[in-house]
Structure formats: structure tokens, C-alpha cells
C-alpha positions in Angstrom: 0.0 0.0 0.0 1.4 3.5 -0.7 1.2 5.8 1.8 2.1 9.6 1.7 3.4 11.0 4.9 3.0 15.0 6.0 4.3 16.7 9.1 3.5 20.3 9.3 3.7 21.0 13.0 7.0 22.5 13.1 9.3 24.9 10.7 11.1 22.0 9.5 8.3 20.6 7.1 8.2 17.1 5.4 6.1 14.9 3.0 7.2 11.4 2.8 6.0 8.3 0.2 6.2 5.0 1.5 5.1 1.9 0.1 3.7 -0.1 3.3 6.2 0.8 6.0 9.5 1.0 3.3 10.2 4.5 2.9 10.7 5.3 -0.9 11.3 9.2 -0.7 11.1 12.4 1.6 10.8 15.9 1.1 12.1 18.2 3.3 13.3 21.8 4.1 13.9 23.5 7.2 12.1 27.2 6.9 10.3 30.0 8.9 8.4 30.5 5.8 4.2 29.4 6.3 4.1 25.7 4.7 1.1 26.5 2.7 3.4 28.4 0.1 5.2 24.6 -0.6 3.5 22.0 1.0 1.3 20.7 -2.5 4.4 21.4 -4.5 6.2 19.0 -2.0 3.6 16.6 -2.3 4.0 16.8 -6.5 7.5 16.4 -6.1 7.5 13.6 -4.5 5.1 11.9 -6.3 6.5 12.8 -9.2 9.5 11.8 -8.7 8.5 8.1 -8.0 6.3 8.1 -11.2 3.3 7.9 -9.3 -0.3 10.2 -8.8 -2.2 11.1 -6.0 -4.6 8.3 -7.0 -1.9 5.8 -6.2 -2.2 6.3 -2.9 -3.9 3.7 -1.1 -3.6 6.0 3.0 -2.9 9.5 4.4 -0.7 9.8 7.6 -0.7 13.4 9.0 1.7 14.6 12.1 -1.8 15.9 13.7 -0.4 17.9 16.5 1.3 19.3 19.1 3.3 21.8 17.4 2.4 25.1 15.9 -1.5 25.8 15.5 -0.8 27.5 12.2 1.2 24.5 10.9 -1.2 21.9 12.2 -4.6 23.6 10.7 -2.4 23.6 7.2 -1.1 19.9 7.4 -4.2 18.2 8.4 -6.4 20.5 6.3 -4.6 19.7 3.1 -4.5 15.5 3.9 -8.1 16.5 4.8 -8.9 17.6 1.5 -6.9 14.7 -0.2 -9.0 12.1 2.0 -12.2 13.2 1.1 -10.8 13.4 -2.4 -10.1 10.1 -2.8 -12.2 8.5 -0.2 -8.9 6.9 1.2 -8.2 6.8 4.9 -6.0 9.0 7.4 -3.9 7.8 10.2 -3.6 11.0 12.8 0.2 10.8 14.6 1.2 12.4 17.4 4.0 14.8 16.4 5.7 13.5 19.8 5.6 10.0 19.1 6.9 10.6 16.1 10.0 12.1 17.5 10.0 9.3 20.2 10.0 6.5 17.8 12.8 8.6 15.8 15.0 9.1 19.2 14.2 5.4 19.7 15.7 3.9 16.9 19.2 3.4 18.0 18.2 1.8 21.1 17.8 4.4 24.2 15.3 2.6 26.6 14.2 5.5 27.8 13.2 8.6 25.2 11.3 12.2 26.4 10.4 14.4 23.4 10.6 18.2 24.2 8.4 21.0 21.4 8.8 24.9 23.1 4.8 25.3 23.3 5.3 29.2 23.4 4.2 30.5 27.1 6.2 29.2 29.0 5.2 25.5 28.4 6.4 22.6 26.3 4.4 19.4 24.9 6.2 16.4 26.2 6.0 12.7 27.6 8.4 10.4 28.2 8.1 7.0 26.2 10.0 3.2 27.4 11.1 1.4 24.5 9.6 -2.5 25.0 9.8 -5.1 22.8 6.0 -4.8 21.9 7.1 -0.9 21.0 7.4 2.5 23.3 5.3 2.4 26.1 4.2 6.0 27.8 5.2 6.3 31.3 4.5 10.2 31.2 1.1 11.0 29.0 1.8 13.0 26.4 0.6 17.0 26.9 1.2 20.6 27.2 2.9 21.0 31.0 4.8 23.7 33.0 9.0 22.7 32.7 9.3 22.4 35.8 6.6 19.9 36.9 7.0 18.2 34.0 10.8 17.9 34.8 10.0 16.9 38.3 8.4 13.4 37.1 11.2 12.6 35.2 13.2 9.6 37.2 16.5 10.8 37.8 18.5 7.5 38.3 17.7 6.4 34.7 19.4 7.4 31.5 17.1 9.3 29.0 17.4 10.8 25.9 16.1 14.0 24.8 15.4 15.8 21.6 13.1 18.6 20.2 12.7 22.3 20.1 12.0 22.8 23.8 16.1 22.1 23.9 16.5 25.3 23.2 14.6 27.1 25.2 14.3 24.8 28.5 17.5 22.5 28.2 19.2 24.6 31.7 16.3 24.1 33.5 16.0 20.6 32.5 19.4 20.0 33.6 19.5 19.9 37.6 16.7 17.3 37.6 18.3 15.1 35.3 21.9 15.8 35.2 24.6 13.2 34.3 22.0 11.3 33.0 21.1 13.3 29.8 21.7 12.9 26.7 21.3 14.1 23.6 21.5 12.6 20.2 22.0 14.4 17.4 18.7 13.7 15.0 17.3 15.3 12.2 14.3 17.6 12.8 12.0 16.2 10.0 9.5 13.7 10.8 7.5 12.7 8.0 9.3 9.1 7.7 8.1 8.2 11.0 4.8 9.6 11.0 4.5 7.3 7.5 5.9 4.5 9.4 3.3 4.7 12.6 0.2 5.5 10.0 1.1 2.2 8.2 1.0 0.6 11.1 -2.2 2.4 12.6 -4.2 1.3 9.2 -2.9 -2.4 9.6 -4.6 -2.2 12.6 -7.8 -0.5 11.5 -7.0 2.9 13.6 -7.2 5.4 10.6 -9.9 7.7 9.9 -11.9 8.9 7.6 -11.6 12.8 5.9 -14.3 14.0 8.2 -13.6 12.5 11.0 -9.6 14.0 10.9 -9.1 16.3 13.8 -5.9 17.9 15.3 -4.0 17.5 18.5 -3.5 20.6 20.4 -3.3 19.2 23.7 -4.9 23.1 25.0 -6.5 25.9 23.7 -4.9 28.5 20.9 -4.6 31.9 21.8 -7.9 33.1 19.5 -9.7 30.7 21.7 -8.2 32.1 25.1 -9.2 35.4 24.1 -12.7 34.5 22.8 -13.0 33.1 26.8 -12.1 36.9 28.2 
């Protein structure tokens, strides 16, 4: 089955084209720039490239959230609008299982993927790599640093990655200290996000078009201030 892969929650923007869980081709570019200017050209690329059409593909898989609002309301809108196209189903990803099952692959039992959620909170959770696949030991949502930092068990070796680095990696430091680390990994995500879907509509988990919603994990600003 082909499957075509998009992950729009961050600035480092993907498409991918898989054929089951066998990645044939990614698209990628690191940018500030909005992805609605290249996201369909990335998707024409791509297919093009591998001498295939958007009717060839038998699934969606769409990095539904956390990340950026903007970015997620253009990702999963456009696989919306291929869905109900075609008729074909969506897998919804989380963006930070995505990034787990990417800081996973090299064999860290323990993986915590960190996004800066703007105002002074991150997206996180902290995953345990098991033979059956990652388990969550920390649920996956929108948390203060600090108290999110203060569940992590600091006798254990885990691995971080993600854009909260930046922003929160001194903080995270004293709670975790020696046992850190960080791996060096791309930022683009659409391979994985392919890989999970595949494995989501194996298992009957994807979706259909209408039925595709996003992963906030809490309220955007517009809706804060629509509550004032």
C-alpha cells in the first residue's frame, strides 16, 4: 500500500512516500516561511519523482499535533482535502511520538520528546522502548518545565530531543543531570509519522476525511481570548 506522509507542525516541514512501512522518498526543508506556500508542490515532487499520482495512494498519515496551530490547521487540512478526495483513509500521529519512535531507533530505553509550546510550556511525555514498542510512562501533553521535569526519574538514562532544547534544556538540567543525553537527529518527521500511520491502518485505527481532527493538547490563543 502506498502511503504519503506530511508533518506540518514544526518549521522543519516534510512529506514522505512510503510503500507499506518502506520509505521510498522524503521531502524536506527546514524554513520559517508558512508551509502552505510549498506543501502541495512537495507533495508533487515527490510523487512525481517516484512516477506515481495522487490516486496511487492507497492512505494518508498526517503529524496531527502538538506543534504550531498554524502549521497543524495547514497539514491536516490539506491530507483533509486529499482524504475526502479520494475517499482513502487518514492515520492521525502524534507529532511527539513521532519524535519518540525517531530518538528510539538506536536503542535508548528510555526517550522524552521536548516541542517549546510558546508561554512558558512545552508538549512532552516520556516514552520506554519494549519489545511490543514504546510504552508511555508520562502521558503526552502541554505541561509547565518544571513539573513536568519533576516526574522525570532521575537515576535512569534518557534521551532528549526537540525544540523545547533550546529554550528549557538549563532548567532541565539539575533534575536530570549526568544522565542526559542528547542525540544528534534530524528535525524532520514525516518518515516516522509514515511508518506509525502504516501501522495504525494495519490495525484498523485510521480515519476517515471528516472525521480527521488535530492534537492541540490546549487551547490556541484566539480561543483564550474568545473566553475573556
Amino acid at each position: 500500500m502506498l502511503i504519503l506522509a506530511v508533518d506540518t507542525t514544526t518549521p522543519s516541514g516534510s512529506v514522505a512516500l512510503l510503500e507499506d512501512d518502506v520509505l521510498l522518498g522524503e521531502a524536506n526543508i527546514e524554513s520559517a516561511a508558512t508551509h502552505s506556500a510549498r506543501l502541495l508542490r512537495s507533495v508533487d515532487f515527490l510523487l512525481g519523482t517516484h512516477g506515481r499520482d495522487v490516486k496511487d495512494v492507497g492512505a494518508f498519515a498526517v503529524a496531527a499535533g502538538p506543534g504550531s496551530f498554524t502549521g497543524i490547521r495547514i497539514g491536516v487540512g490539506a491530507v483533509k482535502s486529499l482524504a475526502f478526495a479520494s475517499g482513502k483513509p487518514v492515520a492521525p500521529v502524534s507529532t511527539l511520538l513521532a519524535l519518540a519512535v525517531k530518538l528510539a531507533a538506536d536503542g535508548p530505553r528510555l526517550v522524552c520528546p521536548l516541542l517549546d509550546a510558546k508561554k512558558e510550556e512545552i508538549y512532552a511525555g516520556l516514552f520506554e522502548a519494549r519489545k511490543a514498542g514504546l510504552a508511555e510512562l508520562i502521558p503526552q501533553g502541554a505541561y509547565a518545565p518544571d513539573a513536568f521535569f519533576a516526574r522525570l526519574p532521575a537515576r535512569r538514562v534518557i534521551a532528549f530531543a526537540g525544540s523545547g532544547l533550546a529554550t528549557y534544556r538549563a532548567r532541565l538540567l539539575p533534575y536530570v543531570r549526568d544522565k542526559a543525553r542528547f542525540p544528534r537527529r534530524s528535525s524532520f518527521l514525516a518518515a516516522e509519522v509514515g511508518r506509525i500511520g502504516c501501522g495504525m491502518i494495519r490495525e484498523g485505527k485510521g480515519v476517515d476525511a471528516a472525521s480527521l481532527e488535530p492534537f492541540y493538547f490546549r487551547r490556541s490563543q484566539a480561543e483564550e481570548k474568545c473566553r475573556l
